[in-house]
N, CA, C and O atoms as a Maestro MAE file, in Angstrom:
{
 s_m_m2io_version
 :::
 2.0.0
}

f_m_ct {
 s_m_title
 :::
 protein
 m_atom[336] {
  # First column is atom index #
  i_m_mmod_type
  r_m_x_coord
  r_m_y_coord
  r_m_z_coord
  i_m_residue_number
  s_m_chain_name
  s_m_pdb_residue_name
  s_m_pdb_atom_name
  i_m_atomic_number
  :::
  1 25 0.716 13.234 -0.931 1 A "UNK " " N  " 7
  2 3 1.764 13.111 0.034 1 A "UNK " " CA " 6
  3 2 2.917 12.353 -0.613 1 A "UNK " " C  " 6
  4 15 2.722 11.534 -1.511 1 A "UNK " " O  " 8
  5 25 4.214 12.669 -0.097 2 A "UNK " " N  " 7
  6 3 5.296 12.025 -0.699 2 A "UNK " " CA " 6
  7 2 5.942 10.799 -0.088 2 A "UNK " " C  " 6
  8 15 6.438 11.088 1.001 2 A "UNK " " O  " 8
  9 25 6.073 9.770 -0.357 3 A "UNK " " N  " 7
  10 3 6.624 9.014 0.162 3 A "UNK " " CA " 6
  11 2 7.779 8.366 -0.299 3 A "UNK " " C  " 6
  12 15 7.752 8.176 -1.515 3 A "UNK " " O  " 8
  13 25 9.282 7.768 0.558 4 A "UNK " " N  " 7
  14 3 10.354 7.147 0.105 4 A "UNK " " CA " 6
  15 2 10.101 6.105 0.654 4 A "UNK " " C  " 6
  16 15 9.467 5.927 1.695 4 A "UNK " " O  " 8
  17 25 10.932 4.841 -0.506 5 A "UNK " " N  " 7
  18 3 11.126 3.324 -0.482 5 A "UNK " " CA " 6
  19 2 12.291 3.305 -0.836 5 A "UNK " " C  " 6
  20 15 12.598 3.944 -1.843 5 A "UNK " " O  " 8
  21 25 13.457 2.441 0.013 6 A "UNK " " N  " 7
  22 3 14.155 1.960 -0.359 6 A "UNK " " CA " 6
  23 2 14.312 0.359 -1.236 6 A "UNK " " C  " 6
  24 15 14.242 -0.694 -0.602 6 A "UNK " " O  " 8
  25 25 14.463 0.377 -2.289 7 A "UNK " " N  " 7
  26 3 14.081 -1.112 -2.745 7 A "UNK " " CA " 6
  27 2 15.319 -1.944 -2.183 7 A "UNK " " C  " 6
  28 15 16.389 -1.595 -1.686 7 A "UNK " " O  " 8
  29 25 14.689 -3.306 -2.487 8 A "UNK " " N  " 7
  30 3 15.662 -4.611 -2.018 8 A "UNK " " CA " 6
  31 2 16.023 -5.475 -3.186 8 A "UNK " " C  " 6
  32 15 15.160 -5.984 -3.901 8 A "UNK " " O  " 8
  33 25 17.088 -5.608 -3.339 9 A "UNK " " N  " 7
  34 3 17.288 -6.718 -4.468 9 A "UNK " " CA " 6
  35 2 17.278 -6.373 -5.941 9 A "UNK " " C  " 6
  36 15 17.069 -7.020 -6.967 9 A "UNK " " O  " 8
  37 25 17.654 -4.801 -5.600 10 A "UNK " " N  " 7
  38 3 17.347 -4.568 -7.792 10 A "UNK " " CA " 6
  39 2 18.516 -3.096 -7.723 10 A "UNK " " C  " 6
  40 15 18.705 -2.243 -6.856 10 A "UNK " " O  " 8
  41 25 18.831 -3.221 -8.433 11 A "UNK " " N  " 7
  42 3 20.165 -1.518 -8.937 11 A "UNK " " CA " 6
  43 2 19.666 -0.330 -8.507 11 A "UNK " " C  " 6
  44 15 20.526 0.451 -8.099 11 A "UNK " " O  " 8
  45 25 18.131 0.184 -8.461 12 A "UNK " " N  " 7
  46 3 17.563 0.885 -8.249 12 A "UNK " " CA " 6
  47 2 18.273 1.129 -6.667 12 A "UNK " " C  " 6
  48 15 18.788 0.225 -6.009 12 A "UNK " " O  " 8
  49 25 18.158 2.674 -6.209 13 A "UNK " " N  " 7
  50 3 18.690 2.826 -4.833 13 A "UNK " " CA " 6
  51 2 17.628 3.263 -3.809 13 A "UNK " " C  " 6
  52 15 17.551 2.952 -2.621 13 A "UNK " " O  " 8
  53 25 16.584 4.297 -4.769 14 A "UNK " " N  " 7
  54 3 15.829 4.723 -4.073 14 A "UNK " " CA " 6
  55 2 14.557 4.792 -4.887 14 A "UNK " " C  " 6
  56 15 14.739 4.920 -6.098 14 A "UNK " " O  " 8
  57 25 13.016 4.721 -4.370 15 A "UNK " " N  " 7
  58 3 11.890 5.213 -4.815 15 A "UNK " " CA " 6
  59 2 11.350 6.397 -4.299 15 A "UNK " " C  " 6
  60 15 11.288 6.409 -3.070 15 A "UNK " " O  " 8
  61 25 10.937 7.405 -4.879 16 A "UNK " " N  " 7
  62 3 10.129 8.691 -4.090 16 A "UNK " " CA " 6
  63 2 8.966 8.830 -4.962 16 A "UNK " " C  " 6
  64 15 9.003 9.129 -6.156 16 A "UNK " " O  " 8
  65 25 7.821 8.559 -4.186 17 A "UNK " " N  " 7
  66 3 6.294 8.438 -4.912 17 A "UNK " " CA " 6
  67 2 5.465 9.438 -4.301 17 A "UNK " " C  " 6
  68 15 5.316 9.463 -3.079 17 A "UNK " " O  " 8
  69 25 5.011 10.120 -4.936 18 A "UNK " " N  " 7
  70 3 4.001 11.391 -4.722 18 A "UNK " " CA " 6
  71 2 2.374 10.577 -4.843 18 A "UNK " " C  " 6
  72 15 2.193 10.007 -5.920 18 A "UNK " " O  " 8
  73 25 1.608 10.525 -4.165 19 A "UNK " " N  " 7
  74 3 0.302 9.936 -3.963 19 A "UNK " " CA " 6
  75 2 -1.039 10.982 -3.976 19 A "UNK " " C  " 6
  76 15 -1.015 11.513 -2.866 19 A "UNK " " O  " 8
  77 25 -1.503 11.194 -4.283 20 A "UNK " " N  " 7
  78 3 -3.023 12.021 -3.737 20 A "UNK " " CA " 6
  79 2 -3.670 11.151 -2.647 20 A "UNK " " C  " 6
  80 15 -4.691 10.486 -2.824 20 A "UNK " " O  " 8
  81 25 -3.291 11.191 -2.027 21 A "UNK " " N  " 7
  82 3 -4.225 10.424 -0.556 21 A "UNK " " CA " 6
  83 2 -5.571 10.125 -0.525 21 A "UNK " " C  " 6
  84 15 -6.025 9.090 -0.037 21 A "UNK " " O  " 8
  85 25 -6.539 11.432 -1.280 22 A "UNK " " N  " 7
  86 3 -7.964 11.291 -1.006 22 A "UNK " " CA " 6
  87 2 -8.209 10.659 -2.268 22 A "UNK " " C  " 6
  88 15 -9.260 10.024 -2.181 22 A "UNK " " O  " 8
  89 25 -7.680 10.558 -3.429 23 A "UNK " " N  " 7
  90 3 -8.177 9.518 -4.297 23 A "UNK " " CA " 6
  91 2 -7.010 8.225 -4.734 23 A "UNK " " C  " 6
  92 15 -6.942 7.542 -5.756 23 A "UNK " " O  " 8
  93 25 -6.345 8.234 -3.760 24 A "UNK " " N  " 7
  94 3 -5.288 7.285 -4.260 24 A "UNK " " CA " 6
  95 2 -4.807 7.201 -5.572 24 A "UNK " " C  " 6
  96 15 -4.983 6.258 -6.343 24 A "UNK " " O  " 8
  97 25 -4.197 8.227 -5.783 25 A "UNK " " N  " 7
  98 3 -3.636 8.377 -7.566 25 A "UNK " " CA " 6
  99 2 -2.543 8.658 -7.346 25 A "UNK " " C  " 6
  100 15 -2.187 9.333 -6.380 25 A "UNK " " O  " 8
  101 25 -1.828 8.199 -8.187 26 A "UNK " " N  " 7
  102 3 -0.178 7.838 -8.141 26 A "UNK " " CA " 6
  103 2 0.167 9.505 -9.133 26 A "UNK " " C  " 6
  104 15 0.154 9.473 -10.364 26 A "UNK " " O  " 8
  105 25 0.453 10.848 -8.354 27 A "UNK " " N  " 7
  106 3 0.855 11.530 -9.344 27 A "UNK " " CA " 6
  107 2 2.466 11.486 -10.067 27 A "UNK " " C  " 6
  108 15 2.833 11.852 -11.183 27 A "UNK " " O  " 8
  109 25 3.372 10.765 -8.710 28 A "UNK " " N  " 7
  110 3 4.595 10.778 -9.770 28 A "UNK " " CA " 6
  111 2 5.910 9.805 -8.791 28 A "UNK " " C  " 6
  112 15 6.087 9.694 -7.577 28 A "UNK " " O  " 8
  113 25 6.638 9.233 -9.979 29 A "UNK " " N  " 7
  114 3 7.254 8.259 -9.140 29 A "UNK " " CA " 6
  115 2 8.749 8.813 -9.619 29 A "UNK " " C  " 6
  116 15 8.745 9.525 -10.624 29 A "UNK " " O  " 8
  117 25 10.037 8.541 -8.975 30 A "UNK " " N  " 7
  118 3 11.300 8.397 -9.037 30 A "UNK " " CA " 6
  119 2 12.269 7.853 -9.184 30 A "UNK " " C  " 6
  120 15 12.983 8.086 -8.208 30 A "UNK " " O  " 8
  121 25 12.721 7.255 -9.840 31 A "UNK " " N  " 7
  122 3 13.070 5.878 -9.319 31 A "UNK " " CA " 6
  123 2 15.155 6.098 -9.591 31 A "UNK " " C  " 6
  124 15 15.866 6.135 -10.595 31 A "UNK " " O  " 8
  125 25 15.461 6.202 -7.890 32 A "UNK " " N  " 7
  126 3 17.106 6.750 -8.337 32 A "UNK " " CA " 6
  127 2 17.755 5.118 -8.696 32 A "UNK " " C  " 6
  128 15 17.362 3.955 -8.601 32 A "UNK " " O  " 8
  129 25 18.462 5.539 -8.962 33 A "UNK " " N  " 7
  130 3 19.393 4.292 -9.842 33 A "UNK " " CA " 6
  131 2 18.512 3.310 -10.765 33 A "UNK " " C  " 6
  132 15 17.304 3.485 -10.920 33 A "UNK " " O  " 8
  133 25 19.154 2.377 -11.295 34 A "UNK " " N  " 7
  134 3 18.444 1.254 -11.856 34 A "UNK " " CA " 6
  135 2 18.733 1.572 -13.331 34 A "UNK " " C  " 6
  136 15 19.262 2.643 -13.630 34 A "UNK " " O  " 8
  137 25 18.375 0.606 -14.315 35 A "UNK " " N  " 7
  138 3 18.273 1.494 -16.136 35 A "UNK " " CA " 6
  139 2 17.738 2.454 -16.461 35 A "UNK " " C  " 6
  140 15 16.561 2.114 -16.580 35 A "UNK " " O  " 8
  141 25 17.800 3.195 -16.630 36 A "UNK " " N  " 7
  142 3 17.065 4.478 -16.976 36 A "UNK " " CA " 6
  143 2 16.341 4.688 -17.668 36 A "UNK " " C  " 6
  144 15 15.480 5.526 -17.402 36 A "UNK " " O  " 8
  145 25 16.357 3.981 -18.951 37 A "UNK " " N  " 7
  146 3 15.173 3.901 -19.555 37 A "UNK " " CA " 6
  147 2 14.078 2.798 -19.292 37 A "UNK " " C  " 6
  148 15 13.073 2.697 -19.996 37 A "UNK " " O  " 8
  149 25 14.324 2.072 -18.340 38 A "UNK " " N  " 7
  150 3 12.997 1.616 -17.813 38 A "UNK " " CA " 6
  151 2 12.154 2.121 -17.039 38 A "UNK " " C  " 6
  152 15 10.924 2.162 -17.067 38 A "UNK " " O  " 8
  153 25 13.251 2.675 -16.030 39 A "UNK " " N  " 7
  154 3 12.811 2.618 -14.867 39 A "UNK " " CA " 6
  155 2 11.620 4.450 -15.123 39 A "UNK " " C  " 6
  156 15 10.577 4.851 -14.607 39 A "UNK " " O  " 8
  157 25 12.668 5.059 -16.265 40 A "UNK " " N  " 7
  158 3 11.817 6.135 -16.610 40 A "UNK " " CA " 6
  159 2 10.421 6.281 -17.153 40 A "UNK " " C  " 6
  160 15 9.600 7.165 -16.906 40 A "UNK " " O  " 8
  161 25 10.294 4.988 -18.130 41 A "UNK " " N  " 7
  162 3 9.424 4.640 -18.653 41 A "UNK " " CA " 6
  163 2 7.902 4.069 -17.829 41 A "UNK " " C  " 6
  164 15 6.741 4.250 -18.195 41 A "UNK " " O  " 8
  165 25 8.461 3.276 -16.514 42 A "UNK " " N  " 7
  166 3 7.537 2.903 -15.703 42 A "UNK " " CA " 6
  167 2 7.355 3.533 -15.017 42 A "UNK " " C  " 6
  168 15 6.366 3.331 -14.313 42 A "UNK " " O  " 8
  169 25 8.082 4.553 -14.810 43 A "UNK " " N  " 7
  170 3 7.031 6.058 -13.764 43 A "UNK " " CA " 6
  171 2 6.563 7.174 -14.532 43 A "UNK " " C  " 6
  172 15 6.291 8.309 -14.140 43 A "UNK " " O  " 8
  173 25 6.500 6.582 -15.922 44 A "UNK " " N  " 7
  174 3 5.846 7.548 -16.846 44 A "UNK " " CA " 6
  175 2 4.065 6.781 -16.885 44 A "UNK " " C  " 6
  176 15 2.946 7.149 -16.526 44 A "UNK " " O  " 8
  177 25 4.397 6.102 -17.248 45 A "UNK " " N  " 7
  178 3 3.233 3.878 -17.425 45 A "UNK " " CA " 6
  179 2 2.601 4.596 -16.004 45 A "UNK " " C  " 6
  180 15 1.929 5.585 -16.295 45 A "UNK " " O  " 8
  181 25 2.658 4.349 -14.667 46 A "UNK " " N  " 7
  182 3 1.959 4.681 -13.799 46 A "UNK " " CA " 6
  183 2 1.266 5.869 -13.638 46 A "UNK " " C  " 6
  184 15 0.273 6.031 -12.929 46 A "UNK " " O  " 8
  185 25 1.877 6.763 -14.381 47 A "UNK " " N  " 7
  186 3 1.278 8.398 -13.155 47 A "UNK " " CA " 6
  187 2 -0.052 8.650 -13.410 47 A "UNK " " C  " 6
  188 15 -0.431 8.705 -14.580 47 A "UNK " " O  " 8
  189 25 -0.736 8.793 -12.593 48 A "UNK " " N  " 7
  190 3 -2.398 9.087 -13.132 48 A "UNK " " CA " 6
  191 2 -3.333 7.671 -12.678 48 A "UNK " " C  " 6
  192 15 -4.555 7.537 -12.739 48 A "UNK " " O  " 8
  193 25 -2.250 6.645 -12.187 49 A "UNK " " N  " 7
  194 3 -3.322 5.264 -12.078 49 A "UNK " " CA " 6
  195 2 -3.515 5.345 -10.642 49 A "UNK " " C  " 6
  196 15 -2.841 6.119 -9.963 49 A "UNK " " O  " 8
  197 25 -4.571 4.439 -10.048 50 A "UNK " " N  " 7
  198 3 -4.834 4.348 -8.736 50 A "UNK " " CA " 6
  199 2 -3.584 3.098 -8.693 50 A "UNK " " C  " 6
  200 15 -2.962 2.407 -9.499 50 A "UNK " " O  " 8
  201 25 -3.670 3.314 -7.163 51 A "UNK " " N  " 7
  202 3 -2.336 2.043 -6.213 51 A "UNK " " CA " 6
  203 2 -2.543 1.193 -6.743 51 A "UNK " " C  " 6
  204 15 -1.654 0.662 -7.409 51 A "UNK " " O  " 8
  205 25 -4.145 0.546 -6.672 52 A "UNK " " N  " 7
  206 3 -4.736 -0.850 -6.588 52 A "UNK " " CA " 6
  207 2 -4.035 -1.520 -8.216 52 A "UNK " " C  " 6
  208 15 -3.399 -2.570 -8.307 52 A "UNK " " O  " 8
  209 25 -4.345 -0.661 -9.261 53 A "UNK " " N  " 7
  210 3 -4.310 -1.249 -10.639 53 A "UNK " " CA " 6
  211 2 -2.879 -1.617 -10.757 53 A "UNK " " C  " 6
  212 15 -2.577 -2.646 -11.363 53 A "UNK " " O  " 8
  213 25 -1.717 -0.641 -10.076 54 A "UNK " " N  " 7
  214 3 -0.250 -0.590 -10.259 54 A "UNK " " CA " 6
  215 2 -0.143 -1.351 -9.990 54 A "UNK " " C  " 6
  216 15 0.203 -2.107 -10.898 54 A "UNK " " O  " 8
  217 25 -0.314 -2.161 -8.309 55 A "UNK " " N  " 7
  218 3 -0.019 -3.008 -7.921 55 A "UNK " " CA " 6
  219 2 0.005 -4.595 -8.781 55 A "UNK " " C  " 6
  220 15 0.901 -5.354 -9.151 55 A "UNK " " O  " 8
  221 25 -1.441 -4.594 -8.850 56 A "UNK " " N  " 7
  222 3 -2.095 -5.429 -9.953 56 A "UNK " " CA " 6
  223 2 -0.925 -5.772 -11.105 56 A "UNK " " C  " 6
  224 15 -0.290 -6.785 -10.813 56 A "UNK " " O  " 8
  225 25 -0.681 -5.389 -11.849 57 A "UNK " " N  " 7
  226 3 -0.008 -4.768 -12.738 57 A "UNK " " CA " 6
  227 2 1.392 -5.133 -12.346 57 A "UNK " " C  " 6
  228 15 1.725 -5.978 -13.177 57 A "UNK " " O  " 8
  229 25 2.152 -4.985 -11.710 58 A "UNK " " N  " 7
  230 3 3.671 -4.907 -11.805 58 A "UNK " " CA " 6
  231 2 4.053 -6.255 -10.488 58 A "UNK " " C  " 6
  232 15 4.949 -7.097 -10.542 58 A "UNK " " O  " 8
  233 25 3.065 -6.057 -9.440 59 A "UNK " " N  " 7
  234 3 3.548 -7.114 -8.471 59 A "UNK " " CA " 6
  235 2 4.067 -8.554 -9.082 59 A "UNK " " C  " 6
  236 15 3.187 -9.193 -9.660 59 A "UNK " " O  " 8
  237 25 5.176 -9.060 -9.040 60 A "UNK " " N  " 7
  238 3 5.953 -10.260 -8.983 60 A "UNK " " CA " 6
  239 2 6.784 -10.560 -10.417 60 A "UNK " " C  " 6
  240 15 7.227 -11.650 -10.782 60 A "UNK " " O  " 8
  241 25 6.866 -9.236 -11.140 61 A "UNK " " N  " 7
  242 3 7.315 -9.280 -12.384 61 A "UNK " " CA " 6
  243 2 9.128 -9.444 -12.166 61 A "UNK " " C  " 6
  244 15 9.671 -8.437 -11.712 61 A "UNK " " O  " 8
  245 25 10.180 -10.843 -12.520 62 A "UNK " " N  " 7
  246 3 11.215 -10.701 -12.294 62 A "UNK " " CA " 6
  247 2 11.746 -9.695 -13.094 62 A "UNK " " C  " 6
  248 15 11.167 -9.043 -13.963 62 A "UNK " " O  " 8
  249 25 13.596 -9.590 -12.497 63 A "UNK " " N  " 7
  250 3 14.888 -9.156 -13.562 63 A "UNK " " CA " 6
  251 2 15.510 -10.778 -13.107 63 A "UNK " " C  " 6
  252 15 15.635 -11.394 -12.049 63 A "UNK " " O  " 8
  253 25 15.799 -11.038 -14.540 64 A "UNK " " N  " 7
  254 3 16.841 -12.112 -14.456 64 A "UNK " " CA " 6
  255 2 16.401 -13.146 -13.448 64 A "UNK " " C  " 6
  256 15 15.239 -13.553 -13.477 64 A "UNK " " O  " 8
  257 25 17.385 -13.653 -12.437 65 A "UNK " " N  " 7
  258 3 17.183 -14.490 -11.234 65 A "UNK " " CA " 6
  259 2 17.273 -13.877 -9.990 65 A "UNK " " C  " 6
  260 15 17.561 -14.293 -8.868 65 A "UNK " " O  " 8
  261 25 16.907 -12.605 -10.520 66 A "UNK " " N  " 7
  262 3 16.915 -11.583 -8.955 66 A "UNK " " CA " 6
  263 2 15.831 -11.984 -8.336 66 A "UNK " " C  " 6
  264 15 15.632 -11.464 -7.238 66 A "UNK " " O  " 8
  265 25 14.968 -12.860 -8.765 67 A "UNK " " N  " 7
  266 3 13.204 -12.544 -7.603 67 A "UNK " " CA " 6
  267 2 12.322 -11.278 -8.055 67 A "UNK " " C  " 6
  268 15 11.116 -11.262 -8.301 67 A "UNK " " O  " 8
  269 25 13.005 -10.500 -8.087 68 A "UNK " " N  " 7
  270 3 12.376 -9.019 -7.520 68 A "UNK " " CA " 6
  271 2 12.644 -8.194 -9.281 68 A "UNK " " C  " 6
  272 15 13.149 -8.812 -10.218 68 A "UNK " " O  " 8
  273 25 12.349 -7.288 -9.334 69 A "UNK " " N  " 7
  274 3 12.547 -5.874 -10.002 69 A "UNK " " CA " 6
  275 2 12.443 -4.753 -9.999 69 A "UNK " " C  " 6
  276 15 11.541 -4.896 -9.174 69 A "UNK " " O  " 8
  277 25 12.508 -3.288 -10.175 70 A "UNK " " N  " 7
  278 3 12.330 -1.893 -9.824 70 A "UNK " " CA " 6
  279 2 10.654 -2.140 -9.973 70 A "UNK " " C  " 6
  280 15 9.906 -1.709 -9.095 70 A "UNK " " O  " 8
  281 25 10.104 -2.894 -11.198 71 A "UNK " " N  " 7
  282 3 8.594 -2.649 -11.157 71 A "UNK " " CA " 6
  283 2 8.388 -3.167 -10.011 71 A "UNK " " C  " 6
  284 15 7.884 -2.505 -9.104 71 A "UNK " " O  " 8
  285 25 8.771 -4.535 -9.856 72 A "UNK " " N  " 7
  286 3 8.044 -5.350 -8.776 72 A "UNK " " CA " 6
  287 2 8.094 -5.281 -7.137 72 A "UNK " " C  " 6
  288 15 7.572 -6.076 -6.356 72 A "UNK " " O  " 8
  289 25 9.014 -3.887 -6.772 73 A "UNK " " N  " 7
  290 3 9.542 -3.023 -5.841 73 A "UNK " " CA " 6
  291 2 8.805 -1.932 -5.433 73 A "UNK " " C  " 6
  292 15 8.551 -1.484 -4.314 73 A "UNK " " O  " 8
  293 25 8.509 -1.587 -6.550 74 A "UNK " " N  " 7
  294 3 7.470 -0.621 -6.193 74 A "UNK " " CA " 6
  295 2 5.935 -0.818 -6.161 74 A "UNK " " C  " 6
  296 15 5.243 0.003 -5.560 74 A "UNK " " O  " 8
  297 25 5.235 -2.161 -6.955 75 A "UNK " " N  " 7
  298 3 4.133 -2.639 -6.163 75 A "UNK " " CA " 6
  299 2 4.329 -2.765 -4.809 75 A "UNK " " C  " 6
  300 15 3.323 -2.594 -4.121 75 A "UNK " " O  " 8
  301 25 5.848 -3.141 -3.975 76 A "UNK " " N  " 7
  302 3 5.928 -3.301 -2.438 76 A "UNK " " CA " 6
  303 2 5.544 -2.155 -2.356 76 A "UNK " " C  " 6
  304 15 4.370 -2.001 -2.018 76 A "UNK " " O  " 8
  305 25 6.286 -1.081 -2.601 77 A "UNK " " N  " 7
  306 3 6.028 0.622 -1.821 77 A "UNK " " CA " 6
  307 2 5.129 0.441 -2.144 77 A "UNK " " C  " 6
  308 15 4.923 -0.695 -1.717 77 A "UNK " " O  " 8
  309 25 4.087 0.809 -2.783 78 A "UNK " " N  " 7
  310 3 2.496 0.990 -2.626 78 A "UNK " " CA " 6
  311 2 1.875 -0.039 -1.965 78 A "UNK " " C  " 6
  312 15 0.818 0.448 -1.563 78 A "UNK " " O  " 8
  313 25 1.944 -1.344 -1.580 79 A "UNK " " N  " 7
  314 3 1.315 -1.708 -0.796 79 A "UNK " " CA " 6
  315 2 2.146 -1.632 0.432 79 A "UNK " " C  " 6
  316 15 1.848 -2.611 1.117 79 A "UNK " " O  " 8
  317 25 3.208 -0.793 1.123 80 A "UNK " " N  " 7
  318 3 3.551 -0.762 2.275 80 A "UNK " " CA " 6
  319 2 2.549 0.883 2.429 80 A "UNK " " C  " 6
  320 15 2.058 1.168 3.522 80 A "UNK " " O  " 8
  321 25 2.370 1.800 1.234 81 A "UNK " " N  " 7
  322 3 1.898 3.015 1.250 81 A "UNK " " CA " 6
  323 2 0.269 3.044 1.908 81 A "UNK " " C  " 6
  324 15 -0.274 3.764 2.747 81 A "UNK " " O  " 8
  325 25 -0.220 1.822 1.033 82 A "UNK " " N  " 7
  326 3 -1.872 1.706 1.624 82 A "UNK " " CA " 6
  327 2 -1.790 0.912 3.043 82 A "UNK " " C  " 6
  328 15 -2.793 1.065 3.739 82 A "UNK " " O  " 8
  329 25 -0.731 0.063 3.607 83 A "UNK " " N  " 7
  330 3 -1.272 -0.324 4.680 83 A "UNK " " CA " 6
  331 2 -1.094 0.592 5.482 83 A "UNK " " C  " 6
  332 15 -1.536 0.441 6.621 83 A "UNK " " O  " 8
  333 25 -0.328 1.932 5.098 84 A "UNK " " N  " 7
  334 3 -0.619 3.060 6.562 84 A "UNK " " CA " 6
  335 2 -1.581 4.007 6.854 84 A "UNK " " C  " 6
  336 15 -1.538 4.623 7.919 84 A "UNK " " O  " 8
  :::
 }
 m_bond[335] {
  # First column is bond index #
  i_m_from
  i_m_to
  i_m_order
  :::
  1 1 2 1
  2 2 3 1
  3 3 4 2
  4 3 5 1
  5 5 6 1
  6 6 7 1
  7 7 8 2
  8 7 9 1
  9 9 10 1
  10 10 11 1
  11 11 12 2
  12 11 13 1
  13 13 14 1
  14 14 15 1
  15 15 16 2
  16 15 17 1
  17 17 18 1
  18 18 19 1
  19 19 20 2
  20 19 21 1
  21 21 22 1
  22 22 23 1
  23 23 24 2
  24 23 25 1
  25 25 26 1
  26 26 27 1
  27 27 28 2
  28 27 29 1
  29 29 30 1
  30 30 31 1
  31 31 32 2
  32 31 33 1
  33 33 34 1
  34 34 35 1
  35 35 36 2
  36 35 37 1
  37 37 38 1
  38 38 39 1
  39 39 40 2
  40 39 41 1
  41 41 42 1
  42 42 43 1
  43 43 44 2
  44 43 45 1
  45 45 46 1
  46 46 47 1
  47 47 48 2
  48 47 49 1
  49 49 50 1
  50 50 51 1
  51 51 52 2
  52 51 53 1
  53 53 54 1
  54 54 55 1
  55 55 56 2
  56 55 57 1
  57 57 58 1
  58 58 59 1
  59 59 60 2
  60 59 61 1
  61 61 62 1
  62 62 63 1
  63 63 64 2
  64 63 65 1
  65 65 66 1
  66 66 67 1
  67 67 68 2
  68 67 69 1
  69 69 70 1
  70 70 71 1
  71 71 72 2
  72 71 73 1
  73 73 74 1
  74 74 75 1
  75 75 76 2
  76 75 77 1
  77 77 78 1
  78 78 79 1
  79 79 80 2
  80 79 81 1
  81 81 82 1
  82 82 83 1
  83 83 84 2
  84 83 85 1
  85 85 86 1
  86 86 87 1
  87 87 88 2
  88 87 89 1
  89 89 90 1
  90 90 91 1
  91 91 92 2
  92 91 93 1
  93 93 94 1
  94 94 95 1
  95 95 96 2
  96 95 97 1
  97 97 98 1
  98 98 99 1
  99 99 100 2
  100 99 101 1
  101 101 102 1
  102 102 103 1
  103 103 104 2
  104 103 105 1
  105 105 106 1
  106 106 107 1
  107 107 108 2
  108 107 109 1
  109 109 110 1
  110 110 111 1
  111 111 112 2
  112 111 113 1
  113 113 114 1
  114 114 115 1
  115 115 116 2
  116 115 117 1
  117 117 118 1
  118 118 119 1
  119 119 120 2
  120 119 121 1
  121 121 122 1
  122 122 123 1
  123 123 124 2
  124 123 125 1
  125 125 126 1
  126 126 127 1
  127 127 128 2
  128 127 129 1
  129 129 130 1
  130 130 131 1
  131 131 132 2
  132 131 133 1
  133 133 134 1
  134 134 135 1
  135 135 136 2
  136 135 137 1
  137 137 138 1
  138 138 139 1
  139 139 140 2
  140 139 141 1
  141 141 142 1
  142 142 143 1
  143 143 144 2
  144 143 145 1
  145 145 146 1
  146 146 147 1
  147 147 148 2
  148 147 149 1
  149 149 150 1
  150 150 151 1
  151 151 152 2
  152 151 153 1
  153 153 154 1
  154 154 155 1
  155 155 156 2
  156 155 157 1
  157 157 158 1
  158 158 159 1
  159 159 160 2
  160 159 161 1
  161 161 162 1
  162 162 163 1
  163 163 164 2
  164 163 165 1
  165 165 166 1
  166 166 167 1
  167 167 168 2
  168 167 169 1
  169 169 170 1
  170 170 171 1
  171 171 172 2
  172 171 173 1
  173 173 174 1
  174 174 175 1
  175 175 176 2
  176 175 177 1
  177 177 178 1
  178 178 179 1
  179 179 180 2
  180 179 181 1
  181 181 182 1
  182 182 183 1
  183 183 184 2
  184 183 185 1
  185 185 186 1
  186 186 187 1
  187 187 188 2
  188 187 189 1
  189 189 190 1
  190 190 191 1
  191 191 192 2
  192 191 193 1
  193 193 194 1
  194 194 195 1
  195 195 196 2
  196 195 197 1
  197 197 198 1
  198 198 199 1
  199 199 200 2
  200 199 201 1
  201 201 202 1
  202 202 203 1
  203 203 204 2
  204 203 205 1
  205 205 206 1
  206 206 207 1
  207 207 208 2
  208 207 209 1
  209 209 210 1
  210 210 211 1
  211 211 212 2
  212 211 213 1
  213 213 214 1
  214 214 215 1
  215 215 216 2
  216 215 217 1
  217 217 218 1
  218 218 219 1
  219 219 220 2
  220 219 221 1
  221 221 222 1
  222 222 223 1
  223 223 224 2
  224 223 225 1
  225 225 226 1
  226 226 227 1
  227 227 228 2
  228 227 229 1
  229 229 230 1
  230 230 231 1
  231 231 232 2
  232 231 233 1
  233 233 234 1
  234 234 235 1
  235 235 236 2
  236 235 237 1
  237 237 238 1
  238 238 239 1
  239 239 240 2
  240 239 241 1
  241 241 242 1
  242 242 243 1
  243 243 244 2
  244 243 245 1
  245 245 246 1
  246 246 247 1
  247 247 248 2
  248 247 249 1
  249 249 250 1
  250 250 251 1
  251 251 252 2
  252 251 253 1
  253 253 254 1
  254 254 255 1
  255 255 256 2
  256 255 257 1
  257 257 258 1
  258 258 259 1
  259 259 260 2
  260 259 261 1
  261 261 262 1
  262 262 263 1
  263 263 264 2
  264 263 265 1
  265 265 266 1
  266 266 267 1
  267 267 268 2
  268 267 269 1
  269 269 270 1
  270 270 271 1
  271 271 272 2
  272 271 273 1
  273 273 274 1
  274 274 275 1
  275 275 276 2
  276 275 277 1
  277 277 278 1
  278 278 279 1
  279 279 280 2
  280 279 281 1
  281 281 282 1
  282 282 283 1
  283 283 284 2
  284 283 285 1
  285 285 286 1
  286 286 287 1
  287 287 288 2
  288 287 289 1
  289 289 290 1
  290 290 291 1
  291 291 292 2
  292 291 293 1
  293 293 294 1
  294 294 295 1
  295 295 296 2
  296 295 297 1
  297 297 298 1
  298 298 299 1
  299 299 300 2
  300 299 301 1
  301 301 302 1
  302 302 303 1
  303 303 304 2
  304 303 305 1
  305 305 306 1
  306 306 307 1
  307 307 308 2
  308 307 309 1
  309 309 310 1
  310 310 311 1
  311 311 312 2
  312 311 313 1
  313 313 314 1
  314 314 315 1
  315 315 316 2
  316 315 317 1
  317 317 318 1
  318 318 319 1
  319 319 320 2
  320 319 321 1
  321 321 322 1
  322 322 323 1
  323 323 324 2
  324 323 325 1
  325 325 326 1
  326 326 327 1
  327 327 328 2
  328 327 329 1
  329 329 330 1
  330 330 331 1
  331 331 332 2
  332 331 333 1
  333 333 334 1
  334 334 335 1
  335 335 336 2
  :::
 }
}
């Protein structure tokens, strides 16, 4: 199933994440705006992993003194994805 995130606090504008529902596998992520070669790179790094490990993995990683980052944005979307 496909799902959109708008992130908060990072260049990135939009997330669109494709999920397998019955095994929770991340088949493919989007990530509009932000650097491009990161942000390409980390929805390359994910595809094929379950939620749980991504999350694991990227939750609370800064940019700069933003708080937040495109990685650490999209551990939110996946855990806003599993609490539904």
């Amino acid at each position: 199933m496909q799902y959109t995130y708008t992130p908060r606090g990072t260049c990135s504008k939009q997330m669109i994440i494709d999920i397998d529902d019955k095994t929770e596998t991340i088949n493919s992520v989007k990530i509009i705006g932000g650097c491009p070669g990161n942000t390409l790179g980390v929805s390359k790094l994910v595809e094929g992993r379950k939620i749980e490990e991504v999350i694991k993995m990227l939750k609370g990683i800064p940019c700069g003194v933003k708080g937040t980052s495109c990685p650490d944005q999209l551990s939110r979307a996946l855990e806003e994805i599993i609490k539904k």
